[in-house]
GUGUKOL-624691 format. One record per atom (N, C-alpha, C): residue in one letter; x, y, z. Coordinates in steps of 0.2 Angstrom, whole numbers, plus 5000, padded with zeros to 4 digits. Last residue first. Layout:
! GUGUKOL-624691
AXYZ/...
! end
This chain:
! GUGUKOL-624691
X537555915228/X537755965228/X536956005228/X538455765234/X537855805231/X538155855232/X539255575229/X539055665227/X538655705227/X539555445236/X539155475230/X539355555231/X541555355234/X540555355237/X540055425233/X541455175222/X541655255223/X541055295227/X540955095212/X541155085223/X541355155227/X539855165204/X540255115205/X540455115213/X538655245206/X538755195198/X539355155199/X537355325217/X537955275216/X538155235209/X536855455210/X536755385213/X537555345211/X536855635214/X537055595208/X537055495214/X535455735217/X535755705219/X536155635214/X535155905215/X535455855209/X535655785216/X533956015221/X534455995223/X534755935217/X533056105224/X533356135221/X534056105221/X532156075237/X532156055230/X532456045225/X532155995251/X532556035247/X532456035240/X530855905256/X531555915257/X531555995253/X529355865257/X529655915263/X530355965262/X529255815244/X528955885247/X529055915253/X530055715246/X530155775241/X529955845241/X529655635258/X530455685257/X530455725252/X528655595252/X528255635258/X529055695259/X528855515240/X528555565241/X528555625246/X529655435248/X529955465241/X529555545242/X528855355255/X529355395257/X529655445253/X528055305243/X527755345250/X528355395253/X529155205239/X529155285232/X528255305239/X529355145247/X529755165244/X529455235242/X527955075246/X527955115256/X528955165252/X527755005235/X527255085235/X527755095243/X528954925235/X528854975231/X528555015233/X528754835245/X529054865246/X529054915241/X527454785236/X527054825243/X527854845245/X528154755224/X527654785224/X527354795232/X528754635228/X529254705230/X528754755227/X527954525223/X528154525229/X528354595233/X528354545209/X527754555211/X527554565220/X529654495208/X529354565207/X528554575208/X529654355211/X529854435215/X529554485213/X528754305201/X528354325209/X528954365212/X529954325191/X529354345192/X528854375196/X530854275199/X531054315195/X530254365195/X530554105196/X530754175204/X530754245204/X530554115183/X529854105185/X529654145195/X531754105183/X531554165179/X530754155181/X532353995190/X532454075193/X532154115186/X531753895181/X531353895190/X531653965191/X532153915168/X531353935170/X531353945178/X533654005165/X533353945167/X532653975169/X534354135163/X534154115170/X533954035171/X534454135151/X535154145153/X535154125160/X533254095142/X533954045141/X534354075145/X532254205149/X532254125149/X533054095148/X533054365153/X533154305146/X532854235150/X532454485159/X532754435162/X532454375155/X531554585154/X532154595157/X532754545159/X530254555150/X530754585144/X531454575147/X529854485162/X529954455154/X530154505151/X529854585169/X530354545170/X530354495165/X528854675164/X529554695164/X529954635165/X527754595167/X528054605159/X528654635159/X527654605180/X527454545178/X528054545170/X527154735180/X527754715186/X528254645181/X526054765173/X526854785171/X527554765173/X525054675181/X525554665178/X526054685174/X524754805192/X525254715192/X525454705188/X524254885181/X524954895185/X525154865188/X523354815180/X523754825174/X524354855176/X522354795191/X522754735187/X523354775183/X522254945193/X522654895199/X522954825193/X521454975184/X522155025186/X522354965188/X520554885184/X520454905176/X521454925181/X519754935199/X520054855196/X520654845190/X519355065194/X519855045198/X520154965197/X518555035183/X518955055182/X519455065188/X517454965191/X517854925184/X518454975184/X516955045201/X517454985203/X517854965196/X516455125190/X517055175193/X517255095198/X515355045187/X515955065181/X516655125186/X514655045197/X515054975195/X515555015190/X514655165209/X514355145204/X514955085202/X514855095226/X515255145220/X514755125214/X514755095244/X514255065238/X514855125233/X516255055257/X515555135254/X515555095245/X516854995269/X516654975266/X516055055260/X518155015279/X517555045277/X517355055272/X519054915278/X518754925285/X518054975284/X519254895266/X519154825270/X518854875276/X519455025261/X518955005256/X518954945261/X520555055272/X520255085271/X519355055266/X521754975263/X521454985271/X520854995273/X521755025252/X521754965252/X521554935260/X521755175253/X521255145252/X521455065252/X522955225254/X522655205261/X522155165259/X523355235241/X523955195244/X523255175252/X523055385240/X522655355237/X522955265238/X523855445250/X523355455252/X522855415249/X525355405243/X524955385251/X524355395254/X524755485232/X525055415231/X524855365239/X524855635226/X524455585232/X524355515232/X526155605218/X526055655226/X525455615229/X525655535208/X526355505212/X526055545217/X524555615202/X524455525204/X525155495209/X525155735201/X524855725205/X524255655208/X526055665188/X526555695194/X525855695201/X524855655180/X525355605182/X525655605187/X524255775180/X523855685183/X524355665185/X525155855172/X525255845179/X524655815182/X525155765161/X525855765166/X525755775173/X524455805154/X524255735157/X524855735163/X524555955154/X523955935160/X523955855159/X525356015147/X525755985153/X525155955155/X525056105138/X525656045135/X525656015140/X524056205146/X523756125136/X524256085135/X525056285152/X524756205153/X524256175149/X526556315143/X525856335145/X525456275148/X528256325153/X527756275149/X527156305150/X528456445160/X528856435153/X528556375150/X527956435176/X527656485169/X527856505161/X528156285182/X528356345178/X527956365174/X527456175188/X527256245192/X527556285185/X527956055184/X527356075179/X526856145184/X529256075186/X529156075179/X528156095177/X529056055198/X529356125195/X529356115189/X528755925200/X528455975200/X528656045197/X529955865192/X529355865187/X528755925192/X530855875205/X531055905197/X530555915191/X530355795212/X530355895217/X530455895211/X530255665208/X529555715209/X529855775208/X531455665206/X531355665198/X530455695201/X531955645219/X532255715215/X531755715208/X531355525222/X531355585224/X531555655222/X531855445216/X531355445214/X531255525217/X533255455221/X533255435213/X532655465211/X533255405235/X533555475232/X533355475224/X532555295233/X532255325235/X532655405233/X533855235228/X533255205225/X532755285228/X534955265239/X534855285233/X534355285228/X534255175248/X534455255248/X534355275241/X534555015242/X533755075242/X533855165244/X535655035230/X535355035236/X534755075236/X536055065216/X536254995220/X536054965227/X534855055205/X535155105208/X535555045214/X534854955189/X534555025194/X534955035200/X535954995173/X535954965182/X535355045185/X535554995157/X535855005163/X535754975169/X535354965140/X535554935143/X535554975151/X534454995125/X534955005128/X535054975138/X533654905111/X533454945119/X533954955118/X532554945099/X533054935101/X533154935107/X531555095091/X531555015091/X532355005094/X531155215095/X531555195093/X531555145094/X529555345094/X529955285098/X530355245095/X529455515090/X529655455088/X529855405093/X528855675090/X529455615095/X529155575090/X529055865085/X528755795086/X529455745086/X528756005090/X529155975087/X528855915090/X528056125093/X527756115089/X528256045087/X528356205106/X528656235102/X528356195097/X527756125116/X527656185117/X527856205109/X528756015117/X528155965112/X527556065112/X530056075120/X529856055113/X529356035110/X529556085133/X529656145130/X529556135123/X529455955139/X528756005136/X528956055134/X530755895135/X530255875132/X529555935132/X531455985145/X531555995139/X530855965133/X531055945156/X530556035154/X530856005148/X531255825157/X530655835158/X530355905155/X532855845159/X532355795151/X531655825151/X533055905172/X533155945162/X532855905158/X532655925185/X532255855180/X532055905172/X533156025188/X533255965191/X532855905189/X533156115180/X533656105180/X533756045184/X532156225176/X532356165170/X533056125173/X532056305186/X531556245186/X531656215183/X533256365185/X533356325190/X532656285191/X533656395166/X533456405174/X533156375178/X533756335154/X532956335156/X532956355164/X534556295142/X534756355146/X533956355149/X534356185133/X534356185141/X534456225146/X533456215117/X533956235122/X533956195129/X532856215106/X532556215113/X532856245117/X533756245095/X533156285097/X532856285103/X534556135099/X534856205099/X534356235099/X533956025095/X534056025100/X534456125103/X533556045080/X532956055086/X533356065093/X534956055077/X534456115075/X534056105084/X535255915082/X535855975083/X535156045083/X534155795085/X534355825079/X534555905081/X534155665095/X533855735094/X534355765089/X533955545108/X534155555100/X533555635097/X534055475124/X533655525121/X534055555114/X534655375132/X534255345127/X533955405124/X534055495146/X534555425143/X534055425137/X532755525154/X533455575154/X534055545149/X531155495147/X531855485151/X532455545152/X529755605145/X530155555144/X530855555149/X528055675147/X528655675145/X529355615142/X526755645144/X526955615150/X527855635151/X526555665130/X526255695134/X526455695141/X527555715117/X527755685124/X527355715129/X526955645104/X526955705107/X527155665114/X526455555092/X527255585090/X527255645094/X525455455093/X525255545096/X525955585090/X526055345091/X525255345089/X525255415087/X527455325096/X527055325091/X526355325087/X527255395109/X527755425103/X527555405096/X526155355115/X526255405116/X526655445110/X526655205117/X525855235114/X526255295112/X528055215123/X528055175115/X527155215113/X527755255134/X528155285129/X528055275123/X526655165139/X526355225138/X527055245133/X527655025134/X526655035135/X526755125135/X528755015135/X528554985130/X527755015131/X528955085149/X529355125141/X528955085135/X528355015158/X528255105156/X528555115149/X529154915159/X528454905154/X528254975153/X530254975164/X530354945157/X529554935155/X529655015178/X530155065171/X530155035165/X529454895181/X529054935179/X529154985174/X530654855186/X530554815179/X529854835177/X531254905195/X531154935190/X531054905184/X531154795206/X530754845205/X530654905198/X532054725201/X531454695202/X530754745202/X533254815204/X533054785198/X532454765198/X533154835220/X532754875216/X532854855208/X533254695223/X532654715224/X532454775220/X534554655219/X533954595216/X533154655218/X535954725214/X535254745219/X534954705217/X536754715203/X537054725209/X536454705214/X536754585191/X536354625194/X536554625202/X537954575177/X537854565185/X537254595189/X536854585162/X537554555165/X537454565173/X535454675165/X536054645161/X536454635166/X534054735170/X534354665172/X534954645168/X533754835165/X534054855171/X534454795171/X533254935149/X533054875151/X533754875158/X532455075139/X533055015143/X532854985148/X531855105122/X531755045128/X532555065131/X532055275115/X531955195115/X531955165122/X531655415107/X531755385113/X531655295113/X531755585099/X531455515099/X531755475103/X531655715088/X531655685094/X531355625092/X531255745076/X531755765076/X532155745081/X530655645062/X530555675068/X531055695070/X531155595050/X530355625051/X530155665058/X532255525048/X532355595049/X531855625049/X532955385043/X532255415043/X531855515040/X533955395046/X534055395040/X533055415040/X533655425063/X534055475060/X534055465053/X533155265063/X532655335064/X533055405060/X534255175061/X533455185055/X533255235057/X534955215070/X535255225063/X534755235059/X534255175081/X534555235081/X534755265073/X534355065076/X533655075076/X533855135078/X535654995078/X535155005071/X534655035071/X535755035092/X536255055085/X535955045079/X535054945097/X534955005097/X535455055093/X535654805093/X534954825092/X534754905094/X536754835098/X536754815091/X536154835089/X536854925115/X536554865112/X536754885103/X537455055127/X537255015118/X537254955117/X537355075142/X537855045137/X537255035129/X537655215155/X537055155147/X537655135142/X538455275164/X538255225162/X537755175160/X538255415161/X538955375160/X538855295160/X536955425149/X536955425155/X537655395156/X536755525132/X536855415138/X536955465143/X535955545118/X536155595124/X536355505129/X536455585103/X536155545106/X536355535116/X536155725089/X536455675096/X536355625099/X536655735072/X536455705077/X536555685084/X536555865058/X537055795061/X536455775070/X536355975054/X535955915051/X536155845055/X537056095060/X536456095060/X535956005058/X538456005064/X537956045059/X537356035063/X539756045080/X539156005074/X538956045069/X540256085088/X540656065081/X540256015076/X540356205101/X540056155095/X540256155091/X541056315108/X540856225109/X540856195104/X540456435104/X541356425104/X541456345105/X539056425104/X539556425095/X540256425098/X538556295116/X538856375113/X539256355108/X538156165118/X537856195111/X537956265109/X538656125129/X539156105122/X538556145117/X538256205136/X538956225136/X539056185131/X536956135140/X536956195135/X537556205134/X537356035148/X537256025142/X537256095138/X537856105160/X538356035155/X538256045148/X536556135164/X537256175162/X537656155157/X535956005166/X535656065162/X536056115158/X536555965176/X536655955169/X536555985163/X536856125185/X536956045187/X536856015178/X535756265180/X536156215186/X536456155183/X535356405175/X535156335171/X536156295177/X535556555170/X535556525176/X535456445178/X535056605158/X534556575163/X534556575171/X536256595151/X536056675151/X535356655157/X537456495162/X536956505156/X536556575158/X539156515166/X538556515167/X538356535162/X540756445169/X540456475163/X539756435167/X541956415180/X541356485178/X540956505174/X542156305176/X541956305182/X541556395183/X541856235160/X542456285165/X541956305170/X541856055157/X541556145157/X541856165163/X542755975145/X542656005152/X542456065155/X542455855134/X542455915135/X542455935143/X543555745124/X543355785130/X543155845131/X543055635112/X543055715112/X542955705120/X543455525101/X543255535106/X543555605109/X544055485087/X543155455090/X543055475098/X545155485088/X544855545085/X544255525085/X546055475105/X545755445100/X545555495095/X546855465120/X546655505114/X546455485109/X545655425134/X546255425131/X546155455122/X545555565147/X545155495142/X545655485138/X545255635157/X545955635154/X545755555150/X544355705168/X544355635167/X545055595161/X544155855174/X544555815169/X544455735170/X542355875179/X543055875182/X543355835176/X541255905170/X541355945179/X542255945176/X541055845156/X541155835163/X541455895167/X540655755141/X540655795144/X540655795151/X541155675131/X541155665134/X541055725138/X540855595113/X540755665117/X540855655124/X541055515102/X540855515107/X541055575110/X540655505083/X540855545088/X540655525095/X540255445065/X540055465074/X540755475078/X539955365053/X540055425054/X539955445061/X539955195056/X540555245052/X540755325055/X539355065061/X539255125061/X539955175060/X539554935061/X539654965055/X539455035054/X539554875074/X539054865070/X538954895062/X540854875077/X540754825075/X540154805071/X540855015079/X541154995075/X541154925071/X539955015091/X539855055087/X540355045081/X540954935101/X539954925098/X539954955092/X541755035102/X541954975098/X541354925096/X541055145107/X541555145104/X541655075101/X540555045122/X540255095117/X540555115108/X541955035126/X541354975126/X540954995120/X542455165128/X542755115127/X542455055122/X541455195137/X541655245131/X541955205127/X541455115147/X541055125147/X541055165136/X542955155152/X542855095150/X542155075146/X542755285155/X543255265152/X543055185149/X541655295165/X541655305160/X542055295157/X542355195177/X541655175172/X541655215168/X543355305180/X543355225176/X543055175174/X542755405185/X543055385178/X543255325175/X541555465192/X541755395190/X542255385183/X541655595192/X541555535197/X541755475198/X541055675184/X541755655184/X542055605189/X539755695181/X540155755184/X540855755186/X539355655163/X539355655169/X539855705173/X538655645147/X538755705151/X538855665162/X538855605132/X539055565139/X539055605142/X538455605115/X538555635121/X538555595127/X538855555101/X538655515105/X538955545112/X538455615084/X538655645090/X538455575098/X538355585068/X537955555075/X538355555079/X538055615052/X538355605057/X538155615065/X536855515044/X536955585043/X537555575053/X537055365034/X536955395036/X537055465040/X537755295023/X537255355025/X537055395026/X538355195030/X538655245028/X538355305026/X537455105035/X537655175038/X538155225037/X535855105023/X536755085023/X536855135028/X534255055028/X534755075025/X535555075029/X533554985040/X533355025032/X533755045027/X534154825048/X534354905045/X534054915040/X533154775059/X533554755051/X533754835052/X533154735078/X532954775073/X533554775065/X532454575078/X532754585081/X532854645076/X530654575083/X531054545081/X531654575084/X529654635097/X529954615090/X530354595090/X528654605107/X529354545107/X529354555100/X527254685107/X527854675113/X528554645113/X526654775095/X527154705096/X527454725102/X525354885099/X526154855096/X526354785097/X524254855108/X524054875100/X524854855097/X524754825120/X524154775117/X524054795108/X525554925124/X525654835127/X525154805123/X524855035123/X525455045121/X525854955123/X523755015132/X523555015123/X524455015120/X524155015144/X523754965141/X523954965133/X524755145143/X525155085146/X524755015141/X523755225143/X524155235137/X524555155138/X523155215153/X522755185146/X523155175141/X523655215164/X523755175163/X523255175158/X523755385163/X524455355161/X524255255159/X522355415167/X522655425158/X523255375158/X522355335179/X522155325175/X522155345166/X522855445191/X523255375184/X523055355180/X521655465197/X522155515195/X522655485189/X520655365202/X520755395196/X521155445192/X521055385214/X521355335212/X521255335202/X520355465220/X521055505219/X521555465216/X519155435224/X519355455218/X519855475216/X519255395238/X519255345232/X519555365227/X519655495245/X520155455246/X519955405237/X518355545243/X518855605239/X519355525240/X517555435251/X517455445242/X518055505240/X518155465262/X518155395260/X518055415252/X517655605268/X518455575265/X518455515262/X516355565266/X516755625260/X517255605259/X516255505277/X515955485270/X516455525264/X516755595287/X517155525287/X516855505280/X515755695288/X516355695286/X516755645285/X514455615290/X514455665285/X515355675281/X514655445297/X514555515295/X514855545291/X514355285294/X515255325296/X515055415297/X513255285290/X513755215296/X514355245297/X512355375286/X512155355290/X512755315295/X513455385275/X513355455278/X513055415285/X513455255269/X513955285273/X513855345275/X512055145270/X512155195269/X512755215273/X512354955263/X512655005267/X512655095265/X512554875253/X511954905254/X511954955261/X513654815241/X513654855246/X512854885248/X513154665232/X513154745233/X513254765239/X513254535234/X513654555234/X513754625235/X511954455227/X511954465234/X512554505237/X512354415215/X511854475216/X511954485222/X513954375210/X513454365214/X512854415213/X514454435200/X514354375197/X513754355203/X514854595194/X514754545201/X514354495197/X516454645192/X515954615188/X515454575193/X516854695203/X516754765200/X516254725195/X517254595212/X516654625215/X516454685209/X518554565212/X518554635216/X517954655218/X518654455203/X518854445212/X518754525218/X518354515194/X517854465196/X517854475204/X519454595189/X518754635189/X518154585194/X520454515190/X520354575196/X519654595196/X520054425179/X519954395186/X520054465191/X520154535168/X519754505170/X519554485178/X521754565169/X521054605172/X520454565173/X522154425167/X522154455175/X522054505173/X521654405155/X521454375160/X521854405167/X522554525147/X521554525146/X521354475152/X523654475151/X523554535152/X522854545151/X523554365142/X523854355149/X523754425153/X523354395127/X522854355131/X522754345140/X524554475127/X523854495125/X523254455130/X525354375126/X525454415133/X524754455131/X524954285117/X524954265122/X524954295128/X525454375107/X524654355107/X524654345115/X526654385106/X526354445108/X525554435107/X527154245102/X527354275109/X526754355111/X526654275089/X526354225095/X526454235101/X527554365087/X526954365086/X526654325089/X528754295085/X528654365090/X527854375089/X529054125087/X528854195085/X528754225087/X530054035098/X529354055097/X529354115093/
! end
């Protein structure tokens, strides 16, 4: 099936269940008889009214994020093709492929590097580097396409900048770096793996060279899925990337909402201007201040055609350690007095649509047992939220999981899971919440990535 017809059809699929939520919800009333005609001051009191309507409107906090979602799934092609090359990669400008982890797992990196590395050659990419940066010696093996670095157990940033943040600045000191100014990084997590599709589309943006930042799709469900639940459940992260990322970078060319920590491509200059040297608020969600510090300074994103590839998290612990570090790390991203807030204010909707999550989470209770009259276009636009974040549940697992590798009966299972792990999802990321606020902040916790057990610090 064409990619275009494919991307009508999800168009049409996504206009019909907002539709029906808008019907089944009472926001389009078809009945007349259906109005709330109920005074809640009179049937609940003064106080108990109030909280019902602050409880409602707290739903409207998301609502930037899910326009951008909408428009970023309905204006682009959802199922491009697969990505051509613009040009020759011998052209192209040389391309640093950074790996920063804490040493943990060396044998998924090594192998990992490995993997990467012979992708990278078989797609015809010539001019590059792997980088590996780490805590602890990992003894990689010796190639001239692959660089160990190991930060010295002393060296601090002029900030005081922690945990990756630290890593990373350490390869852009002048005794470090061995880059130009003109050449390329592309930052992975120990474990993202590269696609051929993401190696061209890396290659067309860098030959490009219009932006200096830029960010692509990744996708959870390859090869073995360790966890069926939290894969199922990150299959929003994937419509996240195609809908608000993808709006955002290509429409705007600003990271309103900020971006990922993986998959991140930036040009040596901008990245050395920014810096990660950003101190102990830049340090526990470092993608997040880096993004607004450079959408602050004036520099523009790009979204990358191609995916890359990981594993979510392998247990719910971890699933929940995961989401919880990146609140307490976005909050201090958008409490710092180093980003102005004109760069941060979708973000902190954002960050303040997750914090009151469980309060705006009650109303589904709450709107059955106490029922209070809304103008109709404030139901539309609750209805408008709700459908559209079912179905990114819905779209992730059609990006995620291939018809031909599953079969329709477990790709159609596939589906209602994930829509299913939506009421395990919100009571997950409630908990998330409530331990992020209460815990320790100023904390990196690293998730499990093989059998090996985890490390915090």
């Amino acid at each position: 099936m064409r990619s275009v017809v494919k991307h009508l059809l999800h168009c049409c699929f996504l206009i019909a269940i907002i539709a029906a939520f808008e019907v089944y919800s009472g926001a389009i009333r078809l009945d007349p008889d259906s109005y709330i005609t109920i005074d809640p001051r009179e049937a609940y009191g003064d106080v108990w009214c109030v909280a019902l309507y602050f409880l409602r409107l707290l739903t409207l906090l998301t609502l930037p994020q899910v326009l951008f979602n909408f428009c970023g799934l309905i204006f682009y092609n959802a199922f491009p093709d697969k990505v051509v090359l613009k040009g020759s990669p011998l052209l192209a400008p040389f391309i640093c492929i950074r790996v920063v982890t804490r040493g943990d797992f060396s044998d998924l990196v090594k192998t990992n590097v490995m993997r990467n590395m012979n992708l990278c050659l078989d797609t015809g990419l010539e001019n590059f580097l792997i980088e590996v940066v780490t805590d602890k010696p990992l003894n990689l093996p010796k190639h001239r396409r692959i660089r160990e670095i190991v930060v010295p157990k002393a060296y601090k940033t002029k900030s005081g900048a922690l945990f990756k943040s630290r890593a990373l600045q350490y390869c852009l000191e002048d005794s470090v770096n061995v880059l130009n100014n003109n050449d390329w990084i592309v930052h992975l997590d120990e474990e993202t793996l590269l696609t051929e599709n993401s190696i061209r589309g890396i290659t067309n943006f860098v030959l490009d060279g219009k932006h200096p930042f830029g960010q692509g799709l990744i996708t959870y469900a390859n090869e073995n899925v360790v966890n069926w639940l939290t894969t199922l459940a990150d299959s929003f992260r994937v419509s996240d990337d195609m809908g608000k990322l993808r709006f955002q970078f290509k429409f705007f060319h600003k990271p309103f909402f900020s971006w990922k920590g993986s998959y991140v491509v930036s040009q040596v200059a901008a990245e050395r201007d920014v810096t990660f040297d950003n101190g102990i608020d830049g340090s526990v969600a470092e993608d997040c201040y880096f993004a607004m510090r450079a959408f602050s300074m004036g520099y523009t994103f790009n979204f990358i055609d191609g995916e890359m590839c990981e594993k979510s998290p392998f247990t719910l612990m971890d699933f929940i350690q995961q989401r919880k570090r990146w609140l307490q790390g976005i909050l201090l991203v958008v409490h710092s007095k180093g980003v102005p807030l004109k760069y941060k204010s979708l973000l902190l909707l954002s960050i303040y649509s997750w914090v009151t999550m469980p309060l705006a989470a009650s109303n589904i209770i709450f709107a059955a047992l106490y029922p209070i009259p809304c103008p109709q276009f404030f139901d539309f636009l609750c209805a408008f939220i709700a459908a559209v974040n079912i179905y990114m549940y819905i779209f992730g697992v059609i990006k995620s999981f291939s018809l031909y590798r599953f079969g329709l009966t477990k790709f159609l299972l596939c589906a209602a899971g994930a829509i299913c792990t939506i009421p395990i999802n919100v009571m997950i990321e409630n908990i998330a919440v409530i331990w992020g606020l209460l815990g320790k902040k100023h904390k990196f916790y690293v998730v499990q990535k093989d059998i090996r057990p985890l490390v915090t610090v």
